[in-house]
C-alpha positions in Angstrom: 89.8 101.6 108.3 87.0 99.2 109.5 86.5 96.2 108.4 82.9 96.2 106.8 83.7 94.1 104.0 82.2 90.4 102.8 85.5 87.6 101.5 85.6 85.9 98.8 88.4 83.8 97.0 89.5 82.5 93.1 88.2 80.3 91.7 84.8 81.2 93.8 84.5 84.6 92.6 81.8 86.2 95.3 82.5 89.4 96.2 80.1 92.5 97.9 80.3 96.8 97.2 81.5 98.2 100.4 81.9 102.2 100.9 85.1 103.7 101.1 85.4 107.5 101.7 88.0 108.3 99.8 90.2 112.2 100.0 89.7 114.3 97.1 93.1 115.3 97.5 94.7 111.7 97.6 98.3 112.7 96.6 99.1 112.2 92.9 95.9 111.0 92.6 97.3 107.0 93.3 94.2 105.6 93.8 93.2 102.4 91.3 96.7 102.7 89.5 99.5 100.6 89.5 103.5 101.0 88.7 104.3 98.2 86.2 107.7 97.8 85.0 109.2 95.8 82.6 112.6 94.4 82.8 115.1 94.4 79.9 114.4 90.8 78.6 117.6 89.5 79.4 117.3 85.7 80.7 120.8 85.4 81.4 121.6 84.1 85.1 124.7 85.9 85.2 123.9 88.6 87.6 123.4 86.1 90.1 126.7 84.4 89.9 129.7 86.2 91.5 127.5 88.5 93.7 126.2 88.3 97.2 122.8 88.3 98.2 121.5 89.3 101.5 117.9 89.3 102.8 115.5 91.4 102.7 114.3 92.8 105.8 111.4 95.1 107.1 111.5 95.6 110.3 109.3 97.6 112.5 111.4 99.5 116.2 107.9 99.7 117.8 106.0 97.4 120.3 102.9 95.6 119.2 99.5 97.3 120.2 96.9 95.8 119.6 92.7 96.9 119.3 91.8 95.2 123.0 89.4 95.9 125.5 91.2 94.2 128.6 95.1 94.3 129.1 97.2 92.2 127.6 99.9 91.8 130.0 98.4 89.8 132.5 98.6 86.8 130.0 102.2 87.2 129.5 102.4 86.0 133.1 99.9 83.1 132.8 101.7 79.6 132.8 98.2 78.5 130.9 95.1 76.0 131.5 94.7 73.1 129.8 90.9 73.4 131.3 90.8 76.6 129.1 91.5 76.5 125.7 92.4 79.7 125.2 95.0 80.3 128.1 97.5 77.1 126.8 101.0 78.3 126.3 102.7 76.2 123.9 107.0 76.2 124.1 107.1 77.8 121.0 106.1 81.4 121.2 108.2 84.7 121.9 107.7 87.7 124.2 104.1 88.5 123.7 103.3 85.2 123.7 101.6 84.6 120.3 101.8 80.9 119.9 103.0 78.7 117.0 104.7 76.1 115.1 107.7 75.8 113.0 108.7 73.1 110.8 110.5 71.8 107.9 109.3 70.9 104.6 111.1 68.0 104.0 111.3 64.4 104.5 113.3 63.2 107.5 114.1 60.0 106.0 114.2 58.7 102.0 111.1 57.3 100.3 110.3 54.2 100.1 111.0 55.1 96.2 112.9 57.9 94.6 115.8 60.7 96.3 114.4 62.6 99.4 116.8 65.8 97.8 113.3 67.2 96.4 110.4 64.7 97.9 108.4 67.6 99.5 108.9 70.8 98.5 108.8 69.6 94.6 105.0 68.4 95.5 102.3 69.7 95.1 100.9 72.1 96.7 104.5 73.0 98.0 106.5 73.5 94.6 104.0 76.9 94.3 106.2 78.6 96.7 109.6 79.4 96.2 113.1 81.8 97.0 113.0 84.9 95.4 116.7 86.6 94.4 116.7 90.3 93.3 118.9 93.3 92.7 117.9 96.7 93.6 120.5 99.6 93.5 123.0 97.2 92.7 122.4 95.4 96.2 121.2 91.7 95.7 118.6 90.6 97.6 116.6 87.6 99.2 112.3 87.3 99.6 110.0 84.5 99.3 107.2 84.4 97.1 104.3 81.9 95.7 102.6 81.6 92.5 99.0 82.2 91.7 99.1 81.5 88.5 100.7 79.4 86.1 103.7 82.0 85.5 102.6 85.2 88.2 103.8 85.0 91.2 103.0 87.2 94.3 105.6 88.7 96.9 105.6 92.1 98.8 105.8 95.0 97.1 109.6 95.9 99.3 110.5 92.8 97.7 110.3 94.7 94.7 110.9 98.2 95.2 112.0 100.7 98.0 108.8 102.7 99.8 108.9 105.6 97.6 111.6 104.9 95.6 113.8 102.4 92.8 112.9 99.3 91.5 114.7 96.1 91.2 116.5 95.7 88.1 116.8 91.6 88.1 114.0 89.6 89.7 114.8 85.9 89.9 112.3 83.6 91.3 113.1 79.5 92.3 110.1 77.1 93.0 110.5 74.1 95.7 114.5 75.8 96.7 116.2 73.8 98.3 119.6 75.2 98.8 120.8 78.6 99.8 123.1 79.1 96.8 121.7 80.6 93.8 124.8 79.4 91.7 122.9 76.8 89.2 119.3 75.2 88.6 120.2 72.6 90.7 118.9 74.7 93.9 115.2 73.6 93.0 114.0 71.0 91.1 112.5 73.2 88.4 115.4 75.6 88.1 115.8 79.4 88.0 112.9 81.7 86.3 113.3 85.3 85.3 110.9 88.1 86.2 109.5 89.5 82.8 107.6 92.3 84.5 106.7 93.7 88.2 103.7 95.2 88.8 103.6 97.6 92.3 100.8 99.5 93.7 101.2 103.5 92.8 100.9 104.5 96.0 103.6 102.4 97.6 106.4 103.5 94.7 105.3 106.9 95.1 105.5 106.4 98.8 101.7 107.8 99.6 100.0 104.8 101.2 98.0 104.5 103.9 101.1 103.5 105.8 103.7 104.2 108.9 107.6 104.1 110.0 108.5 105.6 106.6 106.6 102.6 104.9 107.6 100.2 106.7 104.0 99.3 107.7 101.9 99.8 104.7 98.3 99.3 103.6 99.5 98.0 100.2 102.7 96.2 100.8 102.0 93.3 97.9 103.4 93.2 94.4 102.9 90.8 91.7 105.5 89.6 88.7 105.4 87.5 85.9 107.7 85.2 84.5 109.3 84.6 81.0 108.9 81.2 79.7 111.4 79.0 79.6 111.3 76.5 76.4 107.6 78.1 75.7 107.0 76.5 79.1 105.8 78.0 82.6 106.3 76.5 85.5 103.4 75.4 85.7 103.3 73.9 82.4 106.7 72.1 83.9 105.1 70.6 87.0 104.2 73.3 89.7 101.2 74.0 91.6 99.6 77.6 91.6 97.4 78.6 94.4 94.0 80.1 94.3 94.1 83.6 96.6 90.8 85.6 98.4 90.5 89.1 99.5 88.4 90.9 102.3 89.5 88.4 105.3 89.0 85.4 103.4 88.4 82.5 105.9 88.4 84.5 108.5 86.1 84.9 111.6 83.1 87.6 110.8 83.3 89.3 114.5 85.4 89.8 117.2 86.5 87.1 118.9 89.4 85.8 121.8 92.5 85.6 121.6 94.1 84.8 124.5 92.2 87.2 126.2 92.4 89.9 124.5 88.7 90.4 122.0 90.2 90.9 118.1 88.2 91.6 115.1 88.1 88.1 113.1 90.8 86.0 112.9 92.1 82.4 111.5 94.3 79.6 111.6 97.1 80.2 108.8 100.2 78.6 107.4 103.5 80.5 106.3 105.4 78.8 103.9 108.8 80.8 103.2 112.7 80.9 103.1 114.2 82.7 106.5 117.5 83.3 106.4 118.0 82.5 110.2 116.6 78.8 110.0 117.5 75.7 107.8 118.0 71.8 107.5 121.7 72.4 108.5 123.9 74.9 109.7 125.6 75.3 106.6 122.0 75.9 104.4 120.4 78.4 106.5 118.2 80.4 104.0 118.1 77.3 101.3 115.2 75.2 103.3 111.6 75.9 102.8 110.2 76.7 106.7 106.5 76.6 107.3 104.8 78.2 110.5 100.8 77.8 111.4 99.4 79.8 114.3 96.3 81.8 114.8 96.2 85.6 112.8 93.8 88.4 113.6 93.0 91.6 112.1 94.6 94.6 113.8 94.2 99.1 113.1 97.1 100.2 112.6 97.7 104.3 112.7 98.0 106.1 109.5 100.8 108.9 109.1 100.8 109.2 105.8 98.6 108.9 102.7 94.9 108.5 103.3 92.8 107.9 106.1 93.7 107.8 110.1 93.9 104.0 110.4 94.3 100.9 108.1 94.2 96.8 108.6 96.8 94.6 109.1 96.9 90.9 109.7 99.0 89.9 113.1 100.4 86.5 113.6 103.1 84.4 115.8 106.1 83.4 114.3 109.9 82.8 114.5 111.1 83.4 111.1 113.5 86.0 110.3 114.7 88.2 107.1 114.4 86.6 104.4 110.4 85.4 104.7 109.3 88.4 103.4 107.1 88.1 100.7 106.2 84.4 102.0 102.7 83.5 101.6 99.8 83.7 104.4 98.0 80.9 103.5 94.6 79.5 104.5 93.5 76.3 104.6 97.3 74.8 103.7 97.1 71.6 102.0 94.4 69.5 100.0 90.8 68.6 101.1 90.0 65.4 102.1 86.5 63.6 101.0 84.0 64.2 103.6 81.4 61.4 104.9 78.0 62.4 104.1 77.7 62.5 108.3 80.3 64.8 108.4 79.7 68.4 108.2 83.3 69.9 106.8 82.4 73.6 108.3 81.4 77.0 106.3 85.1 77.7 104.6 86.7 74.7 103.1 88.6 76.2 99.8 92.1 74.7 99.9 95.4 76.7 99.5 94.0 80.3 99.5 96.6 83.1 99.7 95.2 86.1 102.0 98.1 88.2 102.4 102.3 87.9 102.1 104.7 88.5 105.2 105.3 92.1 105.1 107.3 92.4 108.6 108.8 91.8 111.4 109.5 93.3 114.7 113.3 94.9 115.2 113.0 92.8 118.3 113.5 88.8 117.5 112.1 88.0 120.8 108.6 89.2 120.1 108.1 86.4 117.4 105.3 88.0 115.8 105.2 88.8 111.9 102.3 90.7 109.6 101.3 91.6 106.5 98.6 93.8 104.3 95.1 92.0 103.6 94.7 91.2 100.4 91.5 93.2 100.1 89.8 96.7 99.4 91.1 99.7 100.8 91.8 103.2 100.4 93.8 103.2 97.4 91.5 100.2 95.9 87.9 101.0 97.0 86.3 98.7 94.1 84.6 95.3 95.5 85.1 93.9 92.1 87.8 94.5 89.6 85.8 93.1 85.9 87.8 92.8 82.8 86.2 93.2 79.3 85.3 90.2 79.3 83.0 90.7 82.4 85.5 88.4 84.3 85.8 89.5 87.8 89.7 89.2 89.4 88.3 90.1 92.6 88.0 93.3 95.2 90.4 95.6 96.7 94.4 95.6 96.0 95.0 92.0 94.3 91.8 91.9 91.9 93.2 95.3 90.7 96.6 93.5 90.3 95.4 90.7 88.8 93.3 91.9 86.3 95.8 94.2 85.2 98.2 91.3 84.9 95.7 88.8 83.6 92.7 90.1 82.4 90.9 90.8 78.6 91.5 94.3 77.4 94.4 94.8 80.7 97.5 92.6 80.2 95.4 89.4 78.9 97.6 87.5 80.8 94.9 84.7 80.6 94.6 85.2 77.0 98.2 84.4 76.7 98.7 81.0 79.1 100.3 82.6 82.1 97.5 83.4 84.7 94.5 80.4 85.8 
C-alpha cells in the first residue's frame, strides 16, 4: 500500500483520515476486529519450571528486495568515503551491508553506590522492556516485548499465536531480565508477571492478512497483552517505565530519501532493545542479557499473496540479533530529552521513547543481518485514522489505536478506567 498517511504518537494524539480502498469481499470480514483471549486466571509459575523454552523464530528463505531506483549491488563492493556520508561502511554490518550497532545494557563496572546485578536494565526507560516466556501447543517459548502501559505490554502477534492458527495458553512476561533462566523472580528485579489476556488482530489468527511466506511477513504482525496484578500492583505501580508509541511512520522522514545509494520512502534512526538468544554478557547467559541495536530503518513494499491488496509496508533495518528478539521494540528517539538552550533548535520530532513497530523477522540467512517488522499504523485491515472511545478519547490510527482502545478505552475494555493502561 502507499504510504499517504500523516504520524502521530501518545501522549500527542494528532492524527489525519487517509483513504484506504478496502475489498468487499475481505475474507471473514476481518477488517476492524480483533481475537482477544483470556487466559484461565491461574498465576501459578509452575508451567515454567521443569520445562524448556526455546526461541521464537520467524524467519523469512528469501533475499531482501528492496523499492530502488539504482542497483544496489555496486555498494556491496564499496570500501566507503568518509568524504561521503552516506558511502561509510562501519565493521558491524552483514551481507547487504545495512550498518549498525550492538551493545549491552549493562554496566561494565559497579557503581559508585549499589550492585551492578540490575543498575541498567532496572532504570528507567530500560525496565519497560523485558523477556517474554510462553507455551503454545505445549512448546514453550521465548520473545521480547515492552510495556506501553502501566500493565499492557506489546509483542508480535507470532509471539502469541501461530499465522492462522492456536494460541498460547501461558504468557509470562519479565521486565529489566537479566538472566536466561526463568526458574525464580530473581531473573529481573521486578519478578515474573502473568498474561491476563492477549489481544491479536483477526486477520492474523485467521490467517488472512495482507501478508507472505505463509505469514511469515505480515501486515499485522503485533499483539498486545495485559497483565494480572500482583499484590493490587502493576509493574508500573512497582517501579517500571512504560513507553509512549506512534503510528503512520512516526519520526520518520516524509519522502524518499538515500540510503546508501539506494532512494527509500522515509526512514529513521531507531533503537532495538530485546533478548536474542544468540548474544549475551557471558557464554553461559546467552538469551538472559538485554541487547540493544540502533541503525537507520526505511519503509519498504512488500508483495501481497494473501488477504487484501497487492502490496503492504514494512519497516527494514540492520541488525545482528537472532531468535529470540522477536517481539522487541522499534524504538524512536531511545532515551530521555535533554533541556535545550534557547539558541538551540532541538529539530521537528523530539518525543522521547516512542514505539513504532516490534521485530517481526529475520532472514533464514544470519549473514544478511537485517531484521523488520509491521508499522504500527493504518492499513488494510485498520483503515480508521482515529480509533475514539466513548469518551471521545482517541488511541490512535491504524492497527495499535484499534488495539489500544479495545484494551484501554471507555465503553471497550476501560483498561484506563481500571489503572492498567496511561
Amino acid at each position: 500500500m502507499k504510504s499517504l498517511f500523516k504520524f502521530t504518537v501518545i501522549p500527542l494524539l494528532l492524527s489525519s483520515a487517509v483513504n484506504c480502498s478496502i475489498k468487499a469481499e475481505f475474507e471473514n470480514k476481518s477488517i476492524n476486529k480483533v481475537t482477544v483471549i483470556e487466559l484461565d486466571g491461574d498465576n501459578s509459575l509452575q508451567p515454567l519450571y521443569n520445562r524448556q523454552f526455546i526461541p521464537r523464530e520467524n524467519l523469512r528463505k528469501d533475499f531482501p528486495k528492496f523499492n530502488r531506483i539504482r542497483s544496489f549491488s555496486s555498494m556491496r563492493k564499496q570500501q566507503g568515503d568518509i568524504t561521503k556520508p552516506n558511502m561509510v561502511v562501519p565493521m558491524n554490518h552483514g551481507s547487504y551491508y545495512f550498518s549498525h550497532t550492538t551493545s549491552l545494557v549493562k554496566s561494565k563496572s559497579a557503581p559508585l553506590k549499589g550492585s551492578a546485578t540490575h543498575a541498567i536494565t532496572s532504570s528507567k526507560p530500560y525496565n519497560a522492556v523485558g523477556k517474554i516466556y510462553f507455551v503454545l501447543n505445549n512448546q514453550g517459548y521465548t520473545c521480547s516485548g515492552a510495556l506501553i502501559g502501566k500493565a499492557v505490554v506489546s509483542t508480535a502477534a507470532h509471539c502469541l499465536a501461530n499465522y492462522g492458527g492456536k494460541t498460547a495458553s501461558k504468557v509470562y512476561f519479565i521486565p529489566a531480565a537479566t538472566s536466561n533462566t526463568s526458574s525464580s523472580d530473581y531473573s529481573g528485579p521486578l519478578g515474573i508477571w502473568t498474561a491476563k489476556k492477549l489481544y491479536i488482530p483477526a486477520c492474523y489468527k485467521k490467517g488472512n492478512c495482507a501478508s507472505h511466506s505463509g505469514g511469515t511477513v505480515s501486515e499485522n504482525d503485533i499483539a498486545l497483552f495485559t497483565l494480572s496484578r500482583k499484590n493490587g500492583k502493576t509493574p508500573y505501580g512497582k517501579g517500571a517505565q512504560y513507553l509512549n508509541y506512534g503510528w503512520n511512520n512516526a519520526g520518520f522522514t516524509n519522502n524518499t530519501d538515500t540510503f546508501g545509494i539506494i532512494n527509500v520512502s522515509k526512514r529513521a534512526q531507531i533503537t532495538t532493545l530485546g533478548y536474542p538468544a544468540d548474544l549475551g554478557d557471558k557464554a553461559s547467559n546467552r538469551g538472559g542479557s538485554m541487547i540493544r541495536t540502533d541503525s537507520f530503518s526505511f519503509v519498504n513494499t512488500e508483495t501481497s499473496t494473501s488477504g487484501v491488496g497487492s502490496a503492504f509496508e514494512q519497516y527494514y533495518w540492520g541488525s545482528s540479533q537472532s531468535g529470540g528478539s522477536s517481539g522487541s521494540p522499534v524504538i524512536i528517539n531511545q532515551g530521555f530529552k535533554p533541556n535545550y538552550a534557547a539558541s538551540q533548535n532541538p529539530g521537528k520530532y523530539t518525543t522521547e521513547n516512542v514505539v513504532v513497530s516490534n521485530i517481526s523477522w529475520g532472514f533464514i540467512d544470519s549473514k544478511i543481518h537485517v531484521q523488520g517488522g509491521s508499522p504500527f499504523g493504518q492499513n488494510t485491515s485498520y483503515p480508521n485514522a482515529k480509533y475514539k472511545d466513548n469518551k471521545g478519547k482517541n488511541w490512535g490510527a491504524g492497527n495499535i489505536g484499534f488495539l489500544m482502545r479495545k484494551v484501554c478505552g471507555k465503553g471497550y475494555g476501560n483498561g484506563q478506567t481500571n489503572g492498567i493502561c496511561r
